[in-house]
C-alpha positions in Angstrom: 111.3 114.6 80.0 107.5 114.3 80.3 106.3 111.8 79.7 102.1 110.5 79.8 101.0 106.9 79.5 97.5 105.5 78.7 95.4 102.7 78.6 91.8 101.4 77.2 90.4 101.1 73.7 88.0 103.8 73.2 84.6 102.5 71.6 85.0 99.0 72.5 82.1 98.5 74.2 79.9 100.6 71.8 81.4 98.5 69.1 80.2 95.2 70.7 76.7 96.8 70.8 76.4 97.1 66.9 76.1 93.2 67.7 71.7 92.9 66.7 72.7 89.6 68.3 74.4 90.0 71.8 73.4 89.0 74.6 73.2 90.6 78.0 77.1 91.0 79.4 78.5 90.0 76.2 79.6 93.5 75.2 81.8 93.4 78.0 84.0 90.4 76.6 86.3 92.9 74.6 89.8 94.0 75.1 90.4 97.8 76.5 88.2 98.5 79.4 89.7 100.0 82.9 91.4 103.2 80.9 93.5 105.6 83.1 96.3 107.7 82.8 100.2 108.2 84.3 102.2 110.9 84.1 106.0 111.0 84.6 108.5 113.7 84.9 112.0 113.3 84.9 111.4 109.7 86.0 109.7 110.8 88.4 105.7 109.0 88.9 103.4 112.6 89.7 100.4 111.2 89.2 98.2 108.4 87.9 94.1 107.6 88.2 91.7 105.5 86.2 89.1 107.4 84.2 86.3 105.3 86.0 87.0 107.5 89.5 85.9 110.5 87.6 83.1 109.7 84.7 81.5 107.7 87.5 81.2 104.7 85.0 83.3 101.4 86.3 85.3 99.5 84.4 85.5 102.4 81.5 87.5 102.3 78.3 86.6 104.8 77.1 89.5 107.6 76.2 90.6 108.8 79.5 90.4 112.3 78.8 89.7 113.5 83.0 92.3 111.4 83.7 94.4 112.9 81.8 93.3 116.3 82.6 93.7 115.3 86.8 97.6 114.0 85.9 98.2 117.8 84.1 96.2 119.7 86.2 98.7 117.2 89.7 101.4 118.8 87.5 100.5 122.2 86.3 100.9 121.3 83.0 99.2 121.7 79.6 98.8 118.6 77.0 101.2 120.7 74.8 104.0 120.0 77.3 104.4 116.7 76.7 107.3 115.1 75.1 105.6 111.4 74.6 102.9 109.9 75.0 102.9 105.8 75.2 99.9 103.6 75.2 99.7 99.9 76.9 98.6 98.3 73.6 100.3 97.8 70.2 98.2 96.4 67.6 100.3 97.5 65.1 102.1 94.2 64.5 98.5 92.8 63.2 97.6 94.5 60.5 96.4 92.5 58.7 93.0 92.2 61.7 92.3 95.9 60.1 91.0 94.7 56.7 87.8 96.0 57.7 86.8 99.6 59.0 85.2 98.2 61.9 88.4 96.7 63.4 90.5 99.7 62.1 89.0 102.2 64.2 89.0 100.3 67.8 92.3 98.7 67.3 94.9 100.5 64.6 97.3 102.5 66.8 97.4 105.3 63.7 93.8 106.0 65.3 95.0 107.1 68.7 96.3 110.5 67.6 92.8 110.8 66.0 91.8 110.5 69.5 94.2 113.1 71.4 93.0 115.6 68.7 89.1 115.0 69.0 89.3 114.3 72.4 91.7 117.3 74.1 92.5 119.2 71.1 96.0 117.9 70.6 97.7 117.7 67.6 99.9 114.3 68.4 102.9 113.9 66.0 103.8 109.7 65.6 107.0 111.0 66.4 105.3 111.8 70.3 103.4 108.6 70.0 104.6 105.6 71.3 102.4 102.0 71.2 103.6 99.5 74.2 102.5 96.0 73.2 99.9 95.2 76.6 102.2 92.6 78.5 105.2 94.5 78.3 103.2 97.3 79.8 102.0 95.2 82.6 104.9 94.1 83.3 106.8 97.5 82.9 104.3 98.5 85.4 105.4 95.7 88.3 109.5 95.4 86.9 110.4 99.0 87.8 108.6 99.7 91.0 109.3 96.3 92.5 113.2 97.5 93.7 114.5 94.1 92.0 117.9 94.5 90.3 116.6 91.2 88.2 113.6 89.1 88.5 111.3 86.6 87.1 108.2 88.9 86.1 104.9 86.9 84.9 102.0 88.6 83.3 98.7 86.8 83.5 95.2 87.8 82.5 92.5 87.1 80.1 94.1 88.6 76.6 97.2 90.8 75.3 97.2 91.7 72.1 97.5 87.7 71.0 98.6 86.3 74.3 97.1 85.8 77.7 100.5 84.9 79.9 103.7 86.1 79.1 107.3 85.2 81.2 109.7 87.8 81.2 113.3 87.8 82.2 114.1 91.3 84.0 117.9 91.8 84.7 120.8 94.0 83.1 118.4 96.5 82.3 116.1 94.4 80.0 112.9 92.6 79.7 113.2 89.8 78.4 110.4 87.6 76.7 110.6 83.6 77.8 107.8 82.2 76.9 104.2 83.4 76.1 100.8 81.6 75.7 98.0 82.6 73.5 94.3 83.5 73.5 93.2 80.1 72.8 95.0 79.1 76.5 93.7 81.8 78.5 93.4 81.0 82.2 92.0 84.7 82.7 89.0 83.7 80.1 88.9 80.5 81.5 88.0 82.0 85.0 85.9 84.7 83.5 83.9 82.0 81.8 83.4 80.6 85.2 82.2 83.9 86.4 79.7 84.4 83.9 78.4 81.1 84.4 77.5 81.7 88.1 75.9 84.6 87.3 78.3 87.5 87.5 79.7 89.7 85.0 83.1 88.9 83.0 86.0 91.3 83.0 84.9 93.0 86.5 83.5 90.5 89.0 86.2 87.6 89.2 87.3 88.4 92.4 83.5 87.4 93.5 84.6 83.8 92.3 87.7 83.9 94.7 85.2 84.9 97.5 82.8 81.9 97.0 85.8 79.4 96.5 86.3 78.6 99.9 82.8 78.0 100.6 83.0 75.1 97.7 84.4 71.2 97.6 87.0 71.3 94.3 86.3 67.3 94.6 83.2 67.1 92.6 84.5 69.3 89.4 88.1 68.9 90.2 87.5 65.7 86.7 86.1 68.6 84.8 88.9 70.7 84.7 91.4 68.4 84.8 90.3 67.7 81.3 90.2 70.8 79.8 93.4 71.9 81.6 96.7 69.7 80.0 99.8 70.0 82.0 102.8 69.6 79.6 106.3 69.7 79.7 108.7 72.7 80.1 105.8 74.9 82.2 103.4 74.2 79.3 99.8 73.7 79.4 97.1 73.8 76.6 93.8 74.3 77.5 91.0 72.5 75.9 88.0 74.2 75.0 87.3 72.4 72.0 87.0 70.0 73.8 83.7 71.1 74.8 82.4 72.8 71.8 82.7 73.0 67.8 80.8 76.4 68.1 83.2 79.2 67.4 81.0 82.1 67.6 82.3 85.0 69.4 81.8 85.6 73.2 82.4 81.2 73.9 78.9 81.0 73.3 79.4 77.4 72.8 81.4 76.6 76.3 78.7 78.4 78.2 76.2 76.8 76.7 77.9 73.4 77.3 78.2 74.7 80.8 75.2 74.8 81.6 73.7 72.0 79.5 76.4 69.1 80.8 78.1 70.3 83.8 75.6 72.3 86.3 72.8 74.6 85.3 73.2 78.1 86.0 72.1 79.7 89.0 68.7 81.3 89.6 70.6 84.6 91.5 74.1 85.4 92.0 73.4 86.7 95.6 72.7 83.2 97.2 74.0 80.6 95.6 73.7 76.9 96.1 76.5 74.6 97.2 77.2 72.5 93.9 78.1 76.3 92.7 80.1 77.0 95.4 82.0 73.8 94.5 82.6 75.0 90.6 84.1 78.2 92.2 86.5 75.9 93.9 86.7 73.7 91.4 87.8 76.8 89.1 90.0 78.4 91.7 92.0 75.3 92.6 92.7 74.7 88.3 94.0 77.9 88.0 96.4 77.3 91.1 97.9 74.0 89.9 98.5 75.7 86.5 100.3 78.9 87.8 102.3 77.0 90.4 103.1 74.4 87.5 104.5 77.5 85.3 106.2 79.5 87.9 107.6 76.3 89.3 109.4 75.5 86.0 110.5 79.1 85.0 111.9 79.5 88.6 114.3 76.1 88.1 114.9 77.2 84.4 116.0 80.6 85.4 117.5 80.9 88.7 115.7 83.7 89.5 114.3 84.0 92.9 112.4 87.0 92.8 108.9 87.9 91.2 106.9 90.3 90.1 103.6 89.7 89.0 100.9 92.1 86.9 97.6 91.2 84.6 94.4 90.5 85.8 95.1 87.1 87.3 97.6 88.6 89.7 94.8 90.5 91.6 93.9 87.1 92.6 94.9 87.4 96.4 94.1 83.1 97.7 96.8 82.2 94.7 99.1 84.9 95.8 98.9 83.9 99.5 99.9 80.8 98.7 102.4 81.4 96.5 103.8 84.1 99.0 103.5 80.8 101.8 105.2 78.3 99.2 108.8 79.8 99.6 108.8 79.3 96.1 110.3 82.8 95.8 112.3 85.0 97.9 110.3 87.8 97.5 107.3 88.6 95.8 105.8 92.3 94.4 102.6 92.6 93.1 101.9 95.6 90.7 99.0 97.3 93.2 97.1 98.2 90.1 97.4 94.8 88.1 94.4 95.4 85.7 94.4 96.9 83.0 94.5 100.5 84.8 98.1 99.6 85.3 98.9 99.3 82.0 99.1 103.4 82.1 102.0 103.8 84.1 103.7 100.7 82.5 103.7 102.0 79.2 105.0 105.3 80.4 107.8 103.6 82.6 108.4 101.6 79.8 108.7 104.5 77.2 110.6 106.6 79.5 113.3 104.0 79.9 113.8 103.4 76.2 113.8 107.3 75.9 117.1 107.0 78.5 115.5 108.4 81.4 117.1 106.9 84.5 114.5 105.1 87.1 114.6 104.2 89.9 112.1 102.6 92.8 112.5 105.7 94.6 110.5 107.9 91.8 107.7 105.3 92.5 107.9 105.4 96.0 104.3 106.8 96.6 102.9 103.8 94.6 99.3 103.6 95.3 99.1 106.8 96.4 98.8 108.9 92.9 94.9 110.0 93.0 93.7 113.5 93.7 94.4 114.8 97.2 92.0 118.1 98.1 92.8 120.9 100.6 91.4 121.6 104.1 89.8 125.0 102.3 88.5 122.4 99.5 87.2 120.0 101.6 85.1 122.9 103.6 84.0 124.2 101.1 82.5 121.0 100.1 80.9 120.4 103.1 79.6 124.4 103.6 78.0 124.2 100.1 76.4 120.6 100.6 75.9 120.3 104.6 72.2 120.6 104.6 71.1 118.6 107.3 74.4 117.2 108.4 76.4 118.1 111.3 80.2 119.8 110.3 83.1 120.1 113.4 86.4 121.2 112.4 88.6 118.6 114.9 91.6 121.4 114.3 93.8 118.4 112.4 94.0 115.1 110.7 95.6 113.7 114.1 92.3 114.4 116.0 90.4 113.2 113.4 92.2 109.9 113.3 91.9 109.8 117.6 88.2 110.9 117.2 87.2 108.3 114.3 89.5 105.4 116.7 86.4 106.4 119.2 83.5 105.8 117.3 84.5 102.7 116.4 85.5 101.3 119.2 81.6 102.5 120.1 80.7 100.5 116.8 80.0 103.0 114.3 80.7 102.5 110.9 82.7 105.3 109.5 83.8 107.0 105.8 87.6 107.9 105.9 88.7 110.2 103.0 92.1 111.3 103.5 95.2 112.3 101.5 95.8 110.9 97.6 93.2 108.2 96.6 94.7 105.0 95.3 95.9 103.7 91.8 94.0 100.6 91.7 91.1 98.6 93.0 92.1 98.3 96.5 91.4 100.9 99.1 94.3 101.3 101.7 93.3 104.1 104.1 92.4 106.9 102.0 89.0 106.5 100.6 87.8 103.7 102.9 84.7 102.6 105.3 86.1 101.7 108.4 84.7 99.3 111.1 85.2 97.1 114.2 86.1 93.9 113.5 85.2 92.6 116.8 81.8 93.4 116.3 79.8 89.7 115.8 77.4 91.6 113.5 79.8 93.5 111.5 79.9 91.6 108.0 76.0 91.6 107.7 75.5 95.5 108.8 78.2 96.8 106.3 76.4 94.2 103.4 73.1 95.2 104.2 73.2 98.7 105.0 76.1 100.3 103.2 77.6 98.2 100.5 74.4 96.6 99.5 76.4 93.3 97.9 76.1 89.8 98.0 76.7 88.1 101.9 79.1 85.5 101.1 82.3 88.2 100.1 84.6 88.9 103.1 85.8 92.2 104.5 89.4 92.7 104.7 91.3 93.2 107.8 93.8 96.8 107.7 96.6 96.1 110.8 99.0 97.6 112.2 102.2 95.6 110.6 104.4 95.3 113.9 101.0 93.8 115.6 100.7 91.9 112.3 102.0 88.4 113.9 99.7 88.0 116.6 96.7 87.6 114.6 97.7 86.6 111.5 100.1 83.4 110.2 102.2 85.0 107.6 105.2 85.2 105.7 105.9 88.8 105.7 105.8 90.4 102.0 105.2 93.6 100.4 102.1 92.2 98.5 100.6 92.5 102.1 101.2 96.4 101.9 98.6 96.9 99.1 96.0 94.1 100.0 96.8 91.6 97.1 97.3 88.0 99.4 95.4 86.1 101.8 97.0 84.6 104.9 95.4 82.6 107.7 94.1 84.2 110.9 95.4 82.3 113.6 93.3 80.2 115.6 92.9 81.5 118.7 91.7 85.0 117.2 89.3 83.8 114.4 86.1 83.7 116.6 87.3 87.1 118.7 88.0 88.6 114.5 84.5 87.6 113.2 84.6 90.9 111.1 87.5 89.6 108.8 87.5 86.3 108.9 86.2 84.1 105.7 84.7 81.0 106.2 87.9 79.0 105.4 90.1 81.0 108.2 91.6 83.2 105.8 91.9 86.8 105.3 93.0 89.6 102.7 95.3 91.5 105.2 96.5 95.2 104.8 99.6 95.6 106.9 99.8 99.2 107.8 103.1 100.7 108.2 103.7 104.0 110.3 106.2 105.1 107.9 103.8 104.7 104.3 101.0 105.5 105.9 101.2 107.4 108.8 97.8 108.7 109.6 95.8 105.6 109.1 98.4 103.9 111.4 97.5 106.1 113.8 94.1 105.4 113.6 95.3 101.9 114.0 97.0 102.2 117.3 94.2 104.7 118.8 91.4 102.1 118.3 93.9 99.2 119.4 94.8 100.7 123.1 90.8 101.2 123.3 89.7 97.5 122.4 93.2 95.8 122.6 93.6 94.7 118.9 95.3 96.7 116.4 93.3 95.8 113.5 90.0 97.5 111.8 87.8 96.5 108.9 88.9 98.2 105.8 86.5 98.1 102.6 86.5 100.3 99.9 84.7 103.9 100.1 81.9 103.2 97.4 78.7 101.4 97.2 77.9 98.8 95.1 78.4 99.5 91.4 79.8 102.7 92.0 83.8 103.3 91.2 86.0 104.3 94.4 85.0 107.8 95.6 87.4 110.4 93.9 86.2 113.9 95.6 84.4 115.3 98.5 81.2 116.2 96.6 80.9 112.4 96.0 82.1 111.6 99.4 79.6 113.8 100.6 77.1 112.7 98.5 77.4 108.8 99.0 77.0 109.6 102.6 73.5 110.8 102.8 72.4 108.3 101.1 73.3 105.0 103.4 73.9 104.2 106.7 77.1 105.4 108.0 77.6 106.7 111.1 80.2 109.2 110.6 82.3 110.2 107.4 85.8 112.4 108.9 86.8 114.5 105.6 90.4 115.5 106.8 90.0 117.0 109.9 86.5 117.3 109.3 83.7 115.4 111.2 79.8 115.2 109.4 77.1 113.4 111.2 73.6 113.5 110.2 70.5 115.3 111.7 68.3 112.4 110.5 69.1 108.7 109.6 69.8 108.2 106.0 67.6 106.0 104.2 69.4 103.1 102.0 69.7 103.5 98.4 67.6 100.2 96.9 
C-alpha cells in the first residue's frame, strides 16, 4: 500500500492578511504553517521533507506541492499511484466553525481534494482521503518510531484542532486519549506570547526564548506566572488569561497589551536585550517546566507507564527535555525529531497506514531523520562545474577523504559547509547539511554570529560528539533524544572553559551524540579532528543563514557559500574554496 501524508492549511496566512486591521506578525498566529509531506510504502518510511526546504519560504503552509513531488519523484512514482492520502488535521468534527465561506475554505477537510486537483492535477476520491485529527498525528508520528511496545505519549504545542495538550495511552496496538486540554490553556500560546513580547516572532522563534532563559533570574516574574498558571488536581492546570484582560479580540491583543503596559515594556531590539527581559524568558521557561513536570508526573503514577514519547511544538524544547531526561522520571524517553508541525506528515500517514492494516514496525523508520533529498557525485559536479566561477573545485576521490580533509581544516580553524547524504526531516541539522567548526576556538560563537549566520549573540551553538567519547565532556543520562539534538545536558566542569564554542552561559549544552553505526561519515569526521586536537567534539549548526530554511540542494549550497564567510564547503567528496573573500550578506 502507498500511502502519502500531509500537513499545513493552505491560505492561512493569506487569510489573516484580509485583516485591514493586523498588525505586524499577527498573520502568523494561525494554525497550519510548517507543511511537508511523507510517503510510505508497504510500511515502509521512503521519504519525507517540509515544503519550506524547497519554496525557500520558512515556516510555509502553504500546500506542499514540491514536497510532494521530491517524496514521488524518492519513489519513482506518480500522484496516481497512491492508495491514500491522510492529512494531520480533521476539522471535520466542527462544522459548525464553517457557517461562513471564509472559514470553509482554510479549514473544511471537503476542501482538500479541491486542493490535490488544483494543485497537482489529481482527481482525489474521499474514499483516498483520509483527515487525522492534529494530535493524533503528532503523536502517531513519535508512537511508532519510538520502538516502545506501550508508552505514555504526550502531545504539547500551541493548538490542535480545539486542544493544545493531549495524553495518550499507547499499548495493545492503540492510542488511547487520557486527557486533553484546550485552546484557552495553551502553554505553547502562552510561551509564544512571551516571544512576541520580547520582540521575536510567534509560531517560529520560541526556541530564541529557551536561549535567553538562562541568562535570566525567574525570581522577579516567577509571582507573575504563578498567577496566571493554576496547578490543580489529577495533572490539571487552568491557565488564567482573563485574568489579565476582558479584551477578546483575536491575536491576544489584550495580554500583550497588558504585557507591556503592567509587567515590563517591550524591548527596543530583539538582538541585545536587557536583563529584566532576560529574567521574563526565565520567568516563562521555568512556568512551563513546573507545569509539564506537574502533568507528566501525575499521568506517569496514574498509568504505570514508564516510557515516553513526546511530539508538538513544545517538545522541541530541549532545557525541559534535559531535565526531564535527568529526572529519572521515565525509563526512556523518544522525542519525535520533527515535533512541529512538519511531523504531523508522517504521523498522519503512519497513522492511516495502521488503521488500513499495514504492519509497522520501528525498523521501516529506521532512517528517521534522514528522509530529505540525497544528490549524486555526477549531480553534485555538475552543480559545482555550472556555478564554480571563481571558486576553487578538487575531487578528494571519496566521501572518506573529504571527511579526513574537512577534520584538517578545522583543526586549522576554518569554518566549513558539510552537505552530505539525505537532508534531515526536521529543524535540527545532524551532519548532513551542517556548518562545522572548532569548538576549542575562544572566538568561535562570535565569528560564526557575525560572519556566517548573521543572528542574535546570546543563542548557543550546539556541540555534535562522538557518543563513546560522550562521557568525558558532558554529564548525561544517556538517551536517544540526544541522537537528534532535542535535550540539553551539562558540560562538565573541567571542560567548559577548554569547550568555549558550545558552552551556554549556564553550563549547558544541546549535544548531538554521533554514533558510528547511524551516521557513519560524520563520525568519522569526528574521530579525525579528535586525534588532531584531542577532543572528539565539533560545533554543529545548521547549513543556512539567517531567515533562510535548511539548504535542500547543491545549487543552494553553492549559492549560500559565495555569499558569507566560510572557509570551505566539501559537497560529497568535493572540496570549493574561493578565489576571493566573500563579502557578507547585510
Amino acid at each position: 500500500m502507498i500511502v502519502l501524508g500531509y500537513s499545513g492549511l493552505d491560505g492561512s496566512v493569506a487569510y489573516a492578511l484580509e485583516d485591514p486591521g493586523l498588525r505586524p506578525g499577527e498573520e502568523r498566529m494561525v494554525q497550519g504553517l510548517d507543511s511537508a509531506a511523507a510517503l510510505l510504502v508497504d510500511g515502509r518510511v521512503v521519504a519525507a521533507a517540509a515544503e519550506e526546504r524547497f519554496s525557500f519560504e520558512k515556516h510555509t503552509g502553504a500546500f506542499p506541492r514540491l514536497a510532494i513531488g521530491y517524496c514521488l519523484g524518492q519513489a519513482g512514482l506518480r500522484a496516481a499511484d497512491i492508495d491514500l492520502v491522510a492529512h494531520g488535521f480533521d476539522y471535520g468534527r466542527y462544522g459548525a466553525l464553517f457557517a461562513e465561506d471564509r472559514f470553509r475554505r482554510i479549514f473544511d477537510p471537503a476542501r482538500q481534494p479541491e486542493l490535490w486537483q488544483d494543485r497537482l492535477g489529481v482527481s482525489l476520491a474521499s474514499t483516498r482521503f483520509r483527515p487525522v485529527s492534529h494530535h493524533l498525528a503528532h503523536a502517531a508520528s513519535a508512537w511508532h518510531p519510538s520502538g516502545f511496545d506501550e508508552a505514555l505519549c504526550v502531545v504539547c504545542d500551541g493548538m490542535g484542532e480545539v486542544e493544545s495538550l493531549s495524553v495518550f495511552a499507547a499499548r495493545d496496538g492503540k492510542l488511547e486519549r487520557l486527557d486533553q486540554f484546550g485552546i484557552r490553556d495553551s502553554l505553547g500560546i502562552l510561551y509564544g506570547l512571551v516571544t512576541v513580547h520580547l520582540g521575536f516572532t510567534f509560531n517560529a522563534d520560541e526556541y530564541k526564548v529557551m536561549g535567553l532563559a538562562p541568562y535570566g533570574n525567574p525570581d522577579r516574574f516567577r509571582p507573575f506566572f504563578q498567577s496566571i498558571v493554576e496547578l490543580q488536581a489529577e495533572g490539571r492546570y487552568a491557565l488564567r488569561l482573563d485574568r489579565l484582560t476582558t479584551d477578546r479580540s483575536p491575536h491576544w491583543r489584550g495580554v500583550l497589551d497588558h504585557l507591556a503596559q503592567h509587567v515590563l515594556p517591550r524591548p527596543e531590539g530583539a538582538d541585545t536585550l536587557p536583563q529584566v527581559h532576560c529574567d521574563f524568558a526565565a520567568a516563562a521557561q521555568e512556568c512551563l517546566e513546573r507545569v509539564l513536570f506537574h502533568v507528566l508526573g501525575y499521568w506517569r503514577r496514574r498509568t504505570g507507564l514508564r516510557r515516553l514519547c513526546m511530539a508538538g511544538g513544545v517538545a522541541l524544547n530541549c532545557t525541559f527535555n534535559g531535565k526531564l531526561i535527568h529526572s529519572g522520571l521515565f525509563d526512556r524517553v523518544y522525542v519525535q525529531p520533527a515535533a512541529g508541525d512538519d511531523g504531523t506528515a508522517l504521523g498522519a500517514a503512519l497513522h492511516a497506514a495502521y488503521q488500513a492494516g499495514e504492519r509497522l514496525s520501528p525498523a521501516n523508520c529506521g532512517e528517521l531523520p534522514f528522509y530529505g533529498p540525497a544528490y549524486s557525485d555526477a549531480a553534485m559536479a555538475e552543480a559545482a562545474r555550472t556555478l564554480g566561477a571563481g571558486l576553487t573545485v578538487t575531487d578528494l576521490g571519496s566521501v572518506e577523504a573529504a571527511a579526513d580533509d574537512a577534520a584538517q581544516a578545522l583543526h586549522r580553524g576554518a569554518i566549513v559547509a558539510w552537505f552530505q547524504g539525505r537532508m534531515e526531516y526536521g529543524p535540527r541539522a545532524l551532519g548532513s547539511r551542517s556548518i562545522l567548526a572548532n569548538p576549542l576556538e575562544p572566538d568561535i560563537k562570535e565569528r560564526l554570529n557575525a560572519v556566517v549566520k548573521l543572528r542574535e549573540a546570546f543563542r548557543p551553538f550546539a556541540p555534535a560528539v562522538a557518543v563513546e567519547r560522550a562521557s568525558q565532556y558532558f554529564d548525561f543520562v544517556p538517551s536517544a533524544t540526544f541522537d537528534t539534538m532535542l535535550a540539553t545536558c551539562l558540560v562538565r566542569a573541567p571542560w567548559r572553559a577548554r569547550l568555549p564554542g558550545v558552552t551556554h552561559v549556564d553550563g549547558s549544552a544541546r549535544m548531538q551524540t554521533v554514533d558510528p553505526g547511524r551516521n557513519p561519515l560524520f563520525h568519522r569526521l569526528i574521530t579525525a579532528f579528535g586525534v588532531l586536537s584531542g577532543v572528539h567534539c565539533v560545533v554543529n549548526t545548521s547549513f543556512n543563514l539567517r531567515g533562510q530554511p535548511m539548504i535542500v540542494s547543491p545549487e543552494v549550497a553553492i549559492d549560500t557559500f559565495r555569499r558569507v564567510r566560510l572557509d570551505r564547503l566539501y559537497l560529497g567528496r568535493l572540496r570549493l574554496t574561493k578565489d576571493e573573500p566573500a563579502k557578507d550578506v547585510p
